[in-house]
VOGULO-498993 format. One record per residue (C-alpha): x, y, z; residue in one letter. Coordinates in steps of 0.05 Angstrom, whole numbers, plus 5000, padded with zeros to 4 digits. Layout:
N
SEMI, x, y, z, residu
SEMI, X, Y, Z, A
...
END
This chain:
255
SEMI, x, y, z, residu
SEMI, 2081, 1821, 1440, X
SEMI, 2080, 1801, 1376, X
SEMI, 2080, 1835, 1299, X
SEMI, 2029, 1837, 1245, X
SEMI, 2057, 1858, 1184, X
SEMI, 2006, 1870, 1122, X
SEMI, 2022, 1894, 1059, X
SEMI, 1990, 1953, 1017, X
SEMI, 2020, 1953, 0965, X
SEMI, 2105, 1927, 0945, X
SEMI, 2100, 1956, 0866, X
SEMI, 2168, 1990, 0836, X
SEMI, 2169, 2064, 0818, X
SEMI, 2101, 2051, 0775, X
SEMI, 2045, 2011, 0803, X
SEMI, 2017, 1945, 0780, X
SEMI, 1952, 1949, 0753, X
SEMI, 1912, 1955, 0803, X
SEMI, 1968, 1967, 0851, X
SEMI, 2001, 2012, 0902, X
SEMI, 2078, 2032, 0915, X
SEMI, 2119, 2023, 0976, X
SEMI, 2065, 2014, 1047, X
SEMI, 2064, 1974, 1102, X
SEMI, 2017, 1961, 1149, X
SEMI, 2052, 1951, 1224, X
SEMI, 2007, 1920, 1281, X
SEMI, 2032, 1905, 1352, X
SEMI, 1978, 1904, 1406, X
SEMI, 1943, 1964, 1395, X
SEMI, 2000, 2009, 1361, X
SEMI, 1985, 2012, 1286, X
SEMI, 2049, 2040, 1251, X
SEMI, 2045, 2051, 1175, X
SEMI, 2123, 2043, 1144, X
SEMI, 2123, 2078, 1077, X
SEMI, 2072, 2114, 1048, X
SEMI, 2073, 2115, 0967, X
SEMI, 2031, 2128, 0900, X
SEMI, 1965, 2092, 0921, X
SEMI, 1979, 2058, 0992, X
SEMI, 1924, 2109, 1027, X
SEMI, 1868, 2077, 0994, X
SEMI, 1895, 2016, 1011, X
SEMI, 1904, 2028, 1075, X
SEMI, 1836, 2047, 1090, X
SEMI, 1806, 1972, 1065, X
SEMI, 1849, 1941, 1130, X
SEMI, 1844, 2005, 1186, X
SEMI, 1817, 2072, 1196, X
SEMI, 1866, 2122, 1187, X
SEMI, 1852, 2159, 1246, X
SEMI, 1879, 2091, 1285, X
SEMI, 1945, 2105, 1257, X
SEMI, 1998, 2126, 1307, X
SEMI, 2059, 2137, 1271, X
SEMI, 2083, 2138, 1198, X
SEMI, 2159, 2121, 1185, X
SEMI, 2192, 2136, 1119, X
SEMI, 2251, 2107, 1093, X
SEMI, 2272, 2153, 1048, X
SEMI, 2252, 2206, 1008, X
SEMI, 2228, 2171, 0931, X
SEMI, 2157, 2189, 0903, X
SEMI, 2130, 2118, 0908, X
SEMI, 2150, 2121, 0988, X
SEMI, 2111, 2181, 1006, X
SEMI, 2074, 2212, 0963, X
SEMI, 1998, 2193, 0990, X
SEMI, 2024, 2226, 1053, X
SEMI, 1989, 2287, 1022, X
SEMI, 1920, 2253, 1007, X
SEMI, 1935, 2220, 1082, X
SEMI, 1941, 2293, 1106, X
SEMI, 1885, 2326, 1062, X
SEMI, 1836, 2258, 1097, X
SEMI, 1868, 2277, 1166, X
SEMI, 1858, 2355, 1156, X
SEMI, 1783, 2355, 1120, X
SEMI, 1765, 2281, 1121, X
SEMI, 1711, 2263, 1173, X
SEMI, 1753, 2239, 1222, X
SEMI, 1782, 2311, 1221, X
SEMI, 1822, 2335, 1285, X
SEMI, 1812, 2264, 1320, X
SEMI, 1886, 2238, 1306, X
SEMI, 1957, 2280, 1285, X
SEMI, 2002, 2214, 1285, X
SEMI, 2075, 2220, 1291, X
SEMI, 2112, 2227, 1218, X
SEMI, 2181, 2197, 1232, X
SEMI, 2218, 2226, 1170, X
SEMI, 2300, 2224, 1148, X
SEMI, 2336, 2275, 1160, X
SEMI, 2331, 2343, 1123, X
SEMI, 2272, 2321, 1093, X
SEMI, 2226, 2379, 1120, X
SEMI, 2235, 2426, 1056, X
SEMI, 2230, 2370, 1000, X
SEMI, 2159, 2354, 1036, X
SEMI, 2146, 2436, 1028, X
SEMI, 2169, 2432, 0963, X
SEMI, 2124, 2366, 0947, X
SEMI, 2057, 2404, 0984, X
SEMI, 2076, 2469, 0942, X
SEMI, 2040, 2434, 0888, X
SEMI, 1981, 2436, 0917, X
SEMI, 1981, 2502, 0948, X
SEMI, 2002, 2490, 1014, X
SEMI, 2067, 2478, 1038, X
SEMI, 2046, 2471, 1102, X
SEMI, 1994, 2416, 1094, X
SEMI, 2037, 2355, 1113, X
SEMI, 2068, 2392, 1174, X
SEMI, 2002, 2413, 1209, X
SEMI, 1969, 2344, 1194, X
SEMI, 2017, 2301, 1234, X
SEMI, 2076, 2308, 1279, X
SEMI, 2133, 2316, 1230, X
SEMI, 2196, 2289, 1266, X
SEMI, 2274, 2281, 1235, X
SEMI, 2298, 2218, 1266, X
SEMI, 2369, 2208, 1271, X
SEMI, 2393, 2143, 1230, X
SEMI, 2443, 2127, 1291, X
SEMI, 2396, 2131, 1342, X
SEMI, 2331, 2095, 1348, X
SEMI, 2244, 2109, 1367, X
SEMI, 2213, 2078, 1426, X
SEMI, 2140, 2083, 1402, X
SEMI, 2094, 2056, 1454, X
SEMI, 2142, 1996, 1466, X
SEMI, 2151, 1980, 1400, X
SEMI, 2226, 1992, 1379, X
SEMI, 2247, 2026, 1317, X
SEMI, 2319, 2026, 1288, X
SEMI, 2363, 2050, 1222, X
SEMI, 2416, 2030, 1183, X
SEMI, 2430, 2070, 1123, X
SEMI, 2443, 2029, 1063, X
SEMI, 2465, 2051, 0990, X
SEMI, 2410, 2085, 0938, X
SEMI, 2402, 2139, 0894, X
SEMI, 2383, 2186, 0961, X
SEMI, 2402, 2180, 1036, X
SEMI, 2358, 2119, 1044, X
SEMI, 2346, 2073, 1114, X
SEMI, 2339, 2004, 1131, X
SEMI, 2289, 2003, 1182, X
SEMI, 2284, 1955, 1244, X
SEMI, 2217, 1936, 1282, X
SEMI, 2230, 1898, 1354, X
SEMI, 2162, 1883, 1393, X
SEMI, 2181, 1827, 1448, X
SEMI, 2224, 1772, 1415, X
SEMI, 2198, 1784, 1344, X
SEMI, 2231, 1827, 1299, X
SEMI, 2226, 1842, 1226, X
SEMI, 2269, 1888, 1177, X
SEMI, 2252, 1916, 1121, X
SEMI, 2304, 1935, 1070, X
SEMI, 2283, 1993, 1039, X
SEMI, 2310, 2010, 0973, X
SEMI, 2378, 1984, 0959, X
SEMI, 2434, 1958, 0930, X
SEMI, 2483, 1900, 0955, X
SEMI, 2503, 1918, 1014, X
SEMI, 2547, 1885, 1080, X
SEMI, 2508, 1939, 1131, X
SEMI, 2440, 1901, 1111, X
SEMI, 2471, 1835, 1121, X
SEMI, 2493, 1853, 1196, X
SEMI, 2433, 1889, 1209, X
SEMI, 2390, 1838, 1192, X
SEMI, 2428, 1779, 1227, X
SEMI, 2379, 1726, 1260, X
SEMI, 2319, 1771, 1239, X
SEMI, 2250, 1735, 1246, X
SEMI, 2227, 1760, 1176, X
SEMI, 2264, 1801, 1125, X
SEMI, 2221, 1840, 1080, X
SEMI, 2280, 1861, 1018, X
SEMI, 2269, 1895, 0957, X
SEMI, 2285, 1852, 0888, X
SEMI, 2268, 1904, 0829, X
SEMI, 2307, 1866, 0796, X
SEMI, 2298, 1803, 0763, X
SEMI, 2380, 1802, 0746, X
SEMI, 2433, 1855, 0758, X
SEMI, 2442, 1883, 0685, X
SEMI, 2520, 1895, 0671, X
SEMI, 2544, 1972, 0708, X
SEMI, 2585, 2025, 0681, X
SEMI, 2646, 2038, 0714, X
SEMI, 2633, 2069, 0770, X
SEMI, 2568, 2068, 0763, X
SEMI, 2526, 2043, 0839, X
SEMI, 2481, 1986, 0838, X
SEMI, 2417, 2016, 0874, X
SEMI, 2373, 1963, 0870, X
SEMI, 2382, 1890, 0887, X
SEMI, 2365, 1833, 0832, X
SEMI, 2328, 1755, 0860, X
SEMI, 2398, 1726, 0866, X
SEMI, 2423, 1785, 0910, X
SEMI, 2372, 1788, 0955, X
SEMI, 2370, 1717, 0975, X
SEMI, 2436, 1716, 0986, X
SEMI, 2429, 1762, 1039, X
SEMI, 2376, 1730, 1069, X
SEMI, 2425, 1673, 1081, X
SEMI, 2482, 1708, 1102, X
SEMI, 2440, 1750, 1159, X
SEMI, 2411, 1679, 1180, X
SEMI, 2336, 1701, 1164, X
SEMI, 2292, 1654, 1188, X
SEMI, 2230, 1678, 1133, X
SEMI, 2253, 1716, 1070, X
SEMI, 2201, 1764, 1027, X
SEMI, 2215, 1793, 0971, X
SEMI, 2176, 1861, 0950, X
SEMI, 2184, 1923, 0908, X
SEMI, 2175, 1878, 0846, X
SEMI, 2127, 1891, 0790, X
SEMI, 2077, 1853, 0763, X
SEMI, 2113, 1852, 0693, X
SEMI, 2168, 1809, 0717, X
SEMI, 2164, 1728, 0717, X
SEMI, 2151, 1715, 0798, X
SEMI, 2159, 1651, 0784, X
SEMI, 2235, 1652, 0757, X
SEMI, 2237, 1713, 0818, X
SEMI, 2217, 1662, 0872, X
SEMI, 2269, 1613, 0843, X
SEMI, 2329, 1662, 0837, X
SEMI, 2325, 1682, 0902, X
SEMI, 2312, 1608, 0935, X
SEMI, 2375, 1583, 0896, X
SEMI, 2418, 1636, 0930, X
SEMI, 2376, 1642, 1003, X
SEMI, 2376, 1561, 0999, X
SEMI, 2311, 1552, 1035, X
SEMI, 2232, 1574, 1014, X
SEMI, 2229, 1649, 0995, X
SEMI, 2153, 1689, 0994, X
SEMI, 2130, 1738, 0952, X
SEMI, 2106, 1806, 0980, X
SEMI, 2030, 1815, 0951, X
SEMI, 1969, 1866, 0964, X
SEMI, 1931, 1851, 1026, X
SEMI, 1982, 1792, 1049, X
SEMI, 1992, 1790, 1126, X
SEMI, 2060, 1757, 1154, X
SEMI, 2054, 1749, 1226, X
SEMI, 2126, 1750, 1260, X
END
């Protein structure tokens, strides 16, 4: 069994124009599994699959431009007209049931993300078993609890770092990964207070941990489209010392 892995959209915090946030599109026989939901990833989502075909949703952490179209995803689900047909599994970090309330309470309805799909807490030490397709965690460092997130379907096997900063946890985690999907932001580290955490990795950074997990295929993603990709794509092959990709809308990787 292999993996398909598409992407809907790898923007920052603010989308490029004509863009979507954080979403992944996860195929593996007939298990569709959409990793991150953020500002504008629905719509995408629906040019590659319908909705309804979704079986699970797994969030890495808790940012806006991770899951915020989960509530136009539960409004199509709820009223859409492929209402009642599907309630996929919403694999969600932990203690993240009353920020989602909280998020929903704008709209009315606390409620509306809950009774649209299965909301489940998974447990960053442990692991999901969906339909033979093997999920696992690693937390890694952020401005919130945040997760590195593991997909295993046969002998492929991608990982996708979420958002983070430099990091050994992501290096071991990732070791002899297939494909390793890792956020750049950054184009260079700007200089840090004392103190202060790095939560986002530059070029440099992330290729460097491409090499040192022994990736075979690095992507970078969570850029925006006001950076130079070219000087991106070079910073991180420099440090990763092999070809590096860049993450971009409607792009399939198969692993």
């Amino acid at each position: 069994m292999s993996i398909a892995l598409t992407v809907l959209g790898k923007s920052p915090s603010w989308q490029d124009r004509d863009g979507a946030c954080s979403g992944y599109l996860i195929r593996s026989g007939s298990l569709r599994i959409l990793l991150d939901c953020g500002s504008g990833v629905f719509a995408k989502l629906r040019r590659f699959e319908s909705y309804a075909q979704v079986g699970a949703v797994v969030i890495s952490h808790l940012h806006a431009d991770h899951v915020l179209d989960l509530v136009p995803f539960a409004y199509a689900l709820t009223h859409g007209e492929d209402a009642g047909s599907a309630r996929p599994a919403l694999h969600v970090p932990p203690d993240a049931r009353a920020p989602l309330r909280r998020l929903c309470g704008l709209w009315g309805s606390e409620d509306l993300i809950e009774n649209a799909f299965e909301l489940r807490e998974y447990d960053p030490a442990g692991g999901l078993d969906l339909d033979g397709v093997g999920v696992r965690f690693q937390p890694v460092p952020h401005y919130v609890p945040t997760n590195a997130v593991a997909v295993r379907a046969g002998g492929s096997r991608l990982v996708f770092s979420a958002d983070c900063g430099p990091n050994e946890e992501l290096v071991e985690f990732a070791r002899g990964v297939d494909l390793l999907l890792i956020e750049s932001t950054l184009l260079d580290q700007p200089p840090l207070g004392d103190g202060e955490p790095a939560g986002h990795l530059s070029a440099a950074q992330a290729g460097a941990i491409g090499r040192r997990a022994g990736a075979a295929r690095v992507v970078l993603t969570h850029f925006s489209d006001q950076l130079d990709a070219g000087a991106l794509r070079e910073r991180a092959q420099a440090s990763f010392g092999g070809a590096v990709e860049l993450a971009s809308e409607g792009a399939t990787f198969e692993v």
